[in-house]
TORKE-201935 format. One record per residue: chain; y, z, x of N, C-alpha, C in turn. Coordinates in Angstrom, 1 decimal. Layout:
<atoms>
ATOM   chaine      nc2      nc3      nc1     cac2     cac3     cac1      cc2      cc3      cc1
ATOM        A        Y        Z        X        Y        Z        X        Y        Z        X
...
</atoms>
This chain:
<atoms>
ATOM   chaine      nc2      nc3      nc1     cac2     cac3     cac1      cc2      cc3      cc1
ATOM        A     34.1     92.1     64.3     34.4     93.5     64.0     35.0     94.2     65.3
ATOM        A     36.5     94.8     65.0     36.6     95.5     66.3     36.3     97.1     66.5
ATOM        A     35.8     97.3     67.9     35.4     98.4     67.8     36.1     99.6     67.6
ATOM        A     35.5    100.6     67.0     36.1    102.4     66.8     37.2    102.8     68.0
ATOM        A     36.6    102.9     69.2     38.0    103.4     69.7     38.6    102.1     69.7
ATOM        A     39.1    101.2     70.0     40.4    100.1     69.9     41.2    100.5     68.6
ATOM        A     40.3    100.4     67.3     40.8     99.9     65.9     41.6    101.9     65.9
ATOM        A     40.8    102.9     66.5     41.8    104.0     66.8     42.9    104.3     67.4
ATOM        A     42.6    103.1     68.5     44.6    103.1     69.4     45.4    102.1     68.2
ATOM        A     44.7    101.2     67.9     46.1    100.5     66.7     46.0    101.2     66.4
ATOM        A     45.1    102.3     65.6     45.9    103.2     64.5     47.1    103.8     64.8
ATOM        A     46.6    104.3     66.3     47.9    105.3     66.7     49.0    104.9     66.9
ATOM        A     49.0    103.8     67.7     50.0    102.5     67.5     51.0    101.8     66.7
ATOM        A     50.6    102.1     65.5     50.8    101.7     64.4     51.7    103.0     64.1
ATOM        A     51.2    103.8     64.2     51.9    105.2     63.6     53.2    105.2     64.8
ATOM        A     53.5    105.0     66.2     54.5    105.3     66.9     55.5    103.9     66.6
ATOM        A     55.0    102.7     65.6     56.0    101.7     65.7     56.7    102.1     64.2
ATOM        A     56.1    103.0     63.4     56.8    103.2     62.1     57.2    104.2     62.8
ATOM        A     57.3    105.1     63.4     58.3    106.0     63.5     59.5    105.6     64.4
ATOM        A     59.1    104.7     65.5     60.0    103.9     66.1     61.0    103.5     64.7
ATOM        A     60.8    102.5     63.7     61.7    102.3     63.1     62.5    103.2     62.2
ATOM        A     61.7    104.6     61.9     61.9    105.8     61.5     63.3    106.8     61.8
ATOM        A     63.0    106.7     63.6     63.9    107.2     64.3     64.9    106.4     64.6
ATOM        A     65.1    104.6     64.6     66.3    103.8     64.7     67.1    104.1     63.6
ATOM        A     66.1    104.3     62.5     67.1    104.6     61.2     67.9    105.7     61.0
ATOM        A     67.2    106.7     61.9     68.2    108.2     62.2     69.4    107.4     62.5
ATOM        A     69.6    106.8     64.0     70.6    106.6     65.2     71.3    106.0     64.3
ATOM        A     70.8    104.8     63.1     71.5    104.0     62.3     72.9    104.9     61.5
ATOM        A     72.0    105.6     61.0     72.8    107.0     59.9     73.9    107.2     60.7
ATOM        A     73.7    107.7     62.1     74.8    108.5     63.5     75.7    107.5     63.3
ATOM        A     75.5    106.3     63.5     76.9    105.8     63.5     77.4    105.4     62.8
ATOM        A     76.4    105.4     61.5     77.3    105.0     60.4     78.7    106.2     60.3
ATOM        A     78.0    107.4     60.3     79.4    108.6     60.1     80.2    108.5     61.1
ATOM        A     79.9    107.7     62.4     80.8    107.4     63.5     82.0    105.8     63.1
ATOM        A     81.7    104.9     61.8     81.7    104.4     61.4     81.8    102.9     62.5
ATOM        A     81.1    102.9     63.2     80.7    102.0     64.6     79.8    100.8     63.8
ATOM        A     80.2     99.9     62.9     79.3     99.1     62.3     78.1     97.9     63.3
ATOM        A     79.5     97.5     63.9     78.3     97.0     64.8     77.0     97.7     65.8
ATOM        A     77.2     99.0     66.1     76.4     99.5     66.4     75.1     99.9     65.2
ATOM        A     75.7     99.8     63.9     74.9    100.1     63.2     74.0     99.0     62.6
ATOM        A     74.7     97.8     62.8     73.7     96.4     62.6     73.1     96.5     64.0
ATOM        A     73.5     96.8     64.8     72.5     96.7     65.9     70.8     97.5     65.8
ATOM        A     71.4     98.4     65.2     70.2     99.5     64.6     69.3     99.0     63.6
ATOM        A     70.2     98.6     62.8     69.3     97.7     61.5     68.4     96.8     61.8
ATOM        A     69.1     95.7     63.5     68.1     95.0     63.5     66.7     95.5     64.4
ATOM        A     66.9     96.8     65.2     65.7     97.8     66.0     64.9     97.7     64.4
ATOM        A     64.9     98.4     63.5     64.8     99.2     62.5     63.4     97.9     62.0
ATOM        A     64.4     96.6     61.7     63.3     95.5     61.5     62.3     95.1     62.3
ATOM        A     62.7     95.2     63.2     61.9     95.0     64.4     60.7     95.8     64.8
ATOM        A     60.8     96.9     64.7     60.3     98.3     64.7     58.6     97.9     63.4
ATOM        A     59.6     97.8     62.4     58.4     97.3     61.2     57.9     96.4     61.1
ATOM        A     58.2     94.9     62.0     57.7     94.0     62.1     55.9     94.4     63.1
ATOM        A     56.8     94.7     64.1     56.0     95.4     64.9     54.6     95.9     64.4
ATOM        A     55.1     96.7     63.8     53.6     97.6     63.1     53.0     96.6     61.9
ATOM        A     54.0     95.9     61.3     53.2     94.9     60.4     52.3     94.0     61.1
ATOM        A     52.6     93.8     61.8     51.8     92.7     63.2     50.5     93.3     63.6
ATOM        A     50.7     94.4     63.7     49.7     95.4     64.4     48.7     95.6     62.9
ATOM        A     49.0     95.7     61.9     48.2     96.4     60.8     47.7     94.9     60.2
ATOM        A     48.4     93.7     60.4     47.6     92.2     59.9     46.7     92.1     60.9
ATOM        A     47.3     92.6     62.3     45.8     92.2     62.9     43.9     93.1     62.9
ATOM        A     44.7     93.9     62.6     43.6     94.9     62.8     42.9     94.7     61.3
ATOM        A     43.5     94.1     60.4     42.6     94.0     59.1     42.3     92.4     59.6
ATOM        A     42.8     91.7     60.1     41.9     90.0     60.2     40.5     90.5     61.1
ATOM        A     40.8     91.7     62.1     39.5     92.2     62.6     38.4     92.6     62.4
ATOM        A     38.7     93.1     60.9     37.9     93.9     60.2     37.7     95.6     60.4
ATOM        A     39.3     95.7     60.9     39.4     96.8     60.8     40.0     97.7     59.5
ATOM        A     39.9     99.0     60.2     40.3     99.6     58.6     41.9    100.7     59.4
ATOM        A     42.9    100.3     58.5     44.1    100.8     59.0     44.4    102.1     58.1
ATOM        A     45.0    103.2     59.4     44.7    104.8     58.6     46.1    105.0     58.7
ATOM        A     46.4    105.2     57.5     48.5    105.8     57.7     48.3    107.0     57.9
ATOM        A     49.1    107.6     58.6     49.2    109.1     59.4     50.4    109.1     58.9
ATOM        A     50.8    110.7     59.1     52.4    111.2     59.1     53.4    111.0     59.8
ATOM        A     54.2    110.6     59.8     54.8    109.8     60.7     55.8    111.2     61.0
ATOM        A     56.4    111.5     61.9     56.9    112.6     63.0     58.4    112.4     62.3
ATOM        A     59.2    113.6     61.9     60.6    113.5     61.8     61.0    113.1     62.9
ATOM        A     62.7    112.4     63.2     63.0    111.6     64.0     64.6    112.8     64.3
ATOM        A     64.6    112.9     65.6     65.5    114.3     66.0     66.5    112.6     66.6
ATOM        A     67.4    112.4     66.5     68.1    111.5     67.4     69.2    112.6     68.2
ATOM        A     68.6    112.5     69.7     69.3    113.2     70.9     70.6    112.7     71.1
ATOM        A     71.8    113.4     71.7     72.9    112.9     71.9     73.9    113.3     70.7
ATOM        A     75.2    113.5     71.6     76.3    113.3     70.4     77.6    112.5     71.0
ATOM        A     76.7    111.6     71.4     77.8    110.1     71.9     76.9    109.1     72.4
ATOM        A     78.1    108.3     71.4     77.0    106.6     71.7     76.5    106.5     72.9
ATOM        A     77.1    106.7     74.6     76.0    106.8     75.3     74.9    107.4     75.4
ATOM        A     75.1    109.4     74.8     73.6    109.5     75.4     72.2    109.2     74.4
ATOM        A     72.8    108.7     72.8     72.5    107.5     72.1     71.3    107.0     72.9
ATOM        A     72.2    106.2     73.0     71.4    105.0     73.9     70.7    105.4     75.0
ATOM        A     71.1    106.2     75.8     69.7    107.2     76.8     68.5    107.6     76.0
ATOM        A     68.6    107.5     74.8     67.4    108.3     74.4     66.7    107.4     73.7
ATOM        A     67.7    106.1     73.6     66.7    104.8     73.2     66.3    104.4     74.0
ATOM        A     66.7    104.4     75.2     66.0    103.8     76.6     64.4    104.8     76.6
ATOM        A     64.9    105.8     76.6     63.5    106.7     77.2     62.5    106.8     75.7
ATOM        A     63.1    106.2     75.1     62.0    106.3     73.8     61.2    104.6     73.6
ATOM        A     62.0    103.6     74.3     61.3    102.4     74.4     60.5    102.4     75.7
ATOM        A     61.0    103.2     76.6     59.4    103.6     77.9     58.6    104.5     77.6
ATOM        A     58.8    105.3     76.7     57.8    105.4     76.3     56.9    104.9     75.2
ATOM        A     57.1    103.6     74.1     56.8    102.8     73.5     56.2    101.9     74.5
ATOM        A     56.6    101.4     75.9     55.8    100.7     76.2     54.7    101.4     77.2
ATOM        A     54.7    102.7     77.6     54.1    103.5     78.2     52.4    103.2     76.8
ATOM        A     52.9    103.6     76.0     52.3    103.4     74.5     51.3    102.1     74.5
ATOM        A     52.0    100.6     74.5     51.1     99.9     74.3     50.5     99.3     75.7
ATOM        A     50.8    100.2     76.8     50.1     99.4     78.2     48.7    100.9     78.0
ATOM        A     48.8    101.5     77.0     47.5    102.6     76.7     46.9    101.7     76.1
ATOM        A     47.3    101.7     75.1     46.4    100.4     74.1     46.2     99.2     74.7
ATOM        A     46.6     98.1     75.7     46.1     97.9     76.6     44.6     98.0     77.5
ATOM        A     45.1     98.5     77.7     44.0     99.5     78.6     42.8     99.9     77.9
ATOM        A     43.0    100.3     76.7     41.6    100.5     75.5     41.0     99.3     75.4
ATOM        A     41.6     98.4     75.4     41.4     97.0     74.8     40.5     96.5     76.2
ATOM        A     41.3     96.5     77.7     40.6     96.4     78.8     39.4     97.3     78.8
ATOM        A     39.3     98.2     78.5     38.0     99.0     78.6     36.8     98.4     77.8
ATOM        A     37.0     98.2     76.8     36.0     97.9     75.5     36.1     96.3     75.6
ATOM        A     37.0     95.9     76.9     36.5     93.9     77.1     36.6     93.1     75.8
ATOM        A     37.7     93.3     75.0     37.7     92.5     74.2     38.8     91.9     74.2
ATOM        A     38.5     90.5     74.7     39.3     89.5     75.3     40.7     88.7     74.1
ATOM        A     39.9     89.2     72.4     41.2     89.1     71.8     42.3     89.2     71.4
ATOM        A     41.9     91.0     71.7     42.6     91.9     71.7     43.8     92.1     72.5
ATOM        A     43.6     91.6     74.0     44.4     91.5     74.8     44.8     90.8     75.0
ATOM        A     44.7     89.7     74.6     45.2     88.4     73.9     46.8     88.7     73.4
ATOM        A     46.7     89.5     72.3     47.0     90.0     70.6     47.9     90.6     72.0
ATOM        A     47.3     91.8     72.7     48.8     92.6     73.1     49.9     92.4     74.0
ATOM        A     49.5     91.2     74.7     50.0     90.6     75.8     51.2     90.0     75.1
ATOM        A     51.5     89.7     73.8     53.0     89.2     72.8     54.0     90.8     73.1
ATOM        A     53.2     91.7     72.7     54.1     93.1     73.0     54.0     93.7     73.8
ATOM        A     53.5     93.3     75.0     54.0     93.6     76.7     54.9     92.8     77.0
ATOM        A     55.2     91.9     76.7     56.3     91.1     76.6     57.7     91.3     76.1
ATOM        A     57.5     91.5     74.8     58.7     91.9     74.3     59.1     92.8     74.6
ATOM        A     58.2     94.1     75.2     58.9     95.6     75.8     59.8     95.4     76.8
ATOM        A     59.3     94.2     77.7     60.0     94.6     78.5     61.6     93.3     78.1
ATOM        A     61.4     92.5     77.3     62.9     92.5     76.8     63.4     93.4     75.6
ATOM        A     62.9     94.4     74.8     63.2     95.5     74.5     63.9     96.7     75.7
ATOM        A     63.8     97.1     76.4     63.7     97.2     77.6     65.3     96.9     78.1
ATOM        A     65.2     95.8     78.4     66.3     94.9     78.8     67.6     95.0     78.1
ATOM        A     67.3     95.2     76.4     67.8     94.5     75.9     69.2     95.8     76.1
ATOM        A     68.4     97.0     75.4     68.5     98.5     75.5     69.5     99.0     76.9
ATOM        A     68.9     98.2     78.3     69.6     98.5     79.7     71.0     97.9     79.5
ATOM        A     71.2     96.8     79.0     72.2     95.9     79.0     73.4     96.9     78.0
ATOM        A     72.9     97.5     76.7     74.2     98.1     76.0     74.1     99.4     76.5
ATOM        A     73.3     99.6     77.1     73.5    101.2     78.0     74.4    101.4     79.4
ATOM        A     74.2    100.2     80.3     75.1     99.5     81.1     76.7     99.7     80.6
ATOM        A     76.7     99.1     79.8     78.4     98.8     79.1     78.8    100.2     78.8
ATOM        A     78.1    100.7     77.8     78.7    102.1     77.4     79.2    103.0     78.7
ATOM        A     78.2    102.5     80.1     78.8    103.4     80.6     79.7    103.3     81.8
ATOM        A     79.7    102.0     81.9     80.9    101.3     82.4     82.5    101.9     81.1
ATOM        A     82.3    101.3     79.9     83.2    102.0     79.2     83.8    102.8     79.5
ATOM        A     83.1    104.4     79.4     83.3    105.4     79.7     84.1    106.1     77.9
ATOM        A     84.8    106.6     78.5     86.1    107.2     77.8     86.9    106.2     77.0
ATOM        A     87.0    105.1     77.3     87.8    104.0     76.8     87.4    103.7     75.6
ATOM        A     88.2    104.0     74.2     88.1    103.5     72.9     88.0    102.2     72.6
ATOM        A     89.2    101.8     73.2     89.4    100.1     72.9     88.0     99.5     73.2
ATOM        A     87.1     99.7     74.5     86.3     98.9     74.8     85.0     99.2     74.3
ATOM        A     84.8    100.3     73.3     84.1    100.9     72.8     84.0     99.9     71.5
ATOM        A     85.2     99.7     70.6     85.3     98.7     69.9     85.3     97.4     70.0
ATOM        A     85.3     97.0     71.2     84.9     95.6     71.6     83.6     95.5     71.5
ATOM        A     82.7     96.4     72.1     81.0     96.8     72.2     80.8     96.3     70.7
ATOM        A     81.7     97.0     69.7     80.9     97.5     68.9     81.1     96.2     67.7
ATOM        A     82.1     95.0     68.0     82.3     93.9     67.6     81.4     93.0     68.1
ATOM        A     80.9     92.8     69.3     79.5     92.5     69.9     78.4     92.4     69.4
ATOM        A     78.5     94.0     68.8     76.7     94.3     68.7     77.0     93.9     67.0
ATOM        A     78.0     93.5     66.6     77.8     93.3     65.0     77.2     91.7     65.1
ATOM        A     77.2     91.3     65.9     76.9     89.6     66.1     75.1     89.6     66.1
ATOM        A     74.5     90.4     66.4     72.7     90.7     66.4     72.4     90.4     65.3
ATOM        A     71.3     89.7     65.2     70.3     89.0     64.2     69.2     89.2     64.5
ATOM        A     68.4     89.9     62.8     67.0     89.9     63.6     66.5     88.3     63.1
ATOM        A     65.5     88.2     63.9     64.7     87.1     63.9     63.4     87.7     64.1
ATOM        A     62.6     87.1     62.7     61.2     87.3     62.3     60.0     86.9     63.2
ATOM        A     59.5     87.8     64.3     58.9     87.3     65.2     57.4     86.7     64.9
ATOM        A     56.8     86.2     65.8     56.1     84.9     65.6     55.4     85.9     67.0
ATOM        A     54.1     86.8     65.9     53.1     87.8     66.9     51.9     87.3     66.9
ATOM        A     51.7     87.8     68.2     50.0     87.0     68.9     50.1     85.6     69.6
</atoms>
């Protein structure tokens, strides 16, 4: 059985990864009217990922024997009105997602439960290639700049992204 506060940070955990995919779905919408496809498969595959995430987190916390509480999930405001500052606001919204699970972490450290941390040590990981991933098309855009053409090269790039169904814990 895992204990009350832990089984209360996945809860809350749980709630910032569905809104994570919440608010990718905004950014998705933005470019669609920008009609930037590959930016918007890029988003589609945040979007899955985002819900994998929380599915991961809500299988484990019931193999625990915990009890998972859906909350309201927060309207999603997407900052910016250009693909770069876009992407600045995915950058600062994935530090703070992993600001997020080095908390839950930390609960897990507190309350010594060695499986737990086990379980989050898969998503201290991926944050920081989330992280990465996010530096790398935020780099370009701003190398870009102003330039159309290479904006459309970005955006023939990011149509090439696949999600792939991760394999959590």
């Amino acid at each position: 059985m895992i204990e009350k506060k832990l089984e209360e940070a996945f809860n809350d955990q749980i709630n910032k990864e569905l809104f994570s995919a919440y608010l990718y779905h905004a950014m998705k919408l933005y470019f669609e009217e920008l009609n930037l496809q590959g930016f918007v498969n890029w988003f589609d595959v945040q979007v899955q990922e985002e819900r994998a995430h929380a599915y991961g987190m809500i299988n484990y916390l019931n193999e625990r024997g915990g009890k998972v509480d859906f909350r309201a999930i927060e309207k999603p405001v997407v900052e910016g009105s250009t693909p770069l500052e876009v992407f600045e606001h995915v950058l600062r919204h994935e530090e703070f997602v992993t600001s997020r699970i080095n908390a839950l972490a930390d609960v897990a450290d507190e309350v010594r439960d060695r499986a737990a941390i086990n379980f989050l040590n898969w998503y201290i990981k991926e944050q920081v290639e989330e992280e990465a991933s996010v530096g790398g098309v935020l780099a370009t855009l701003r190398l870009i700049g102003d330039d159309k053409k290479a904006l459309l090269m970005l955006d023939k790039d990011l149509a090439a992204r696949v999600f792939n169904q991760p394999v959590i814990g």
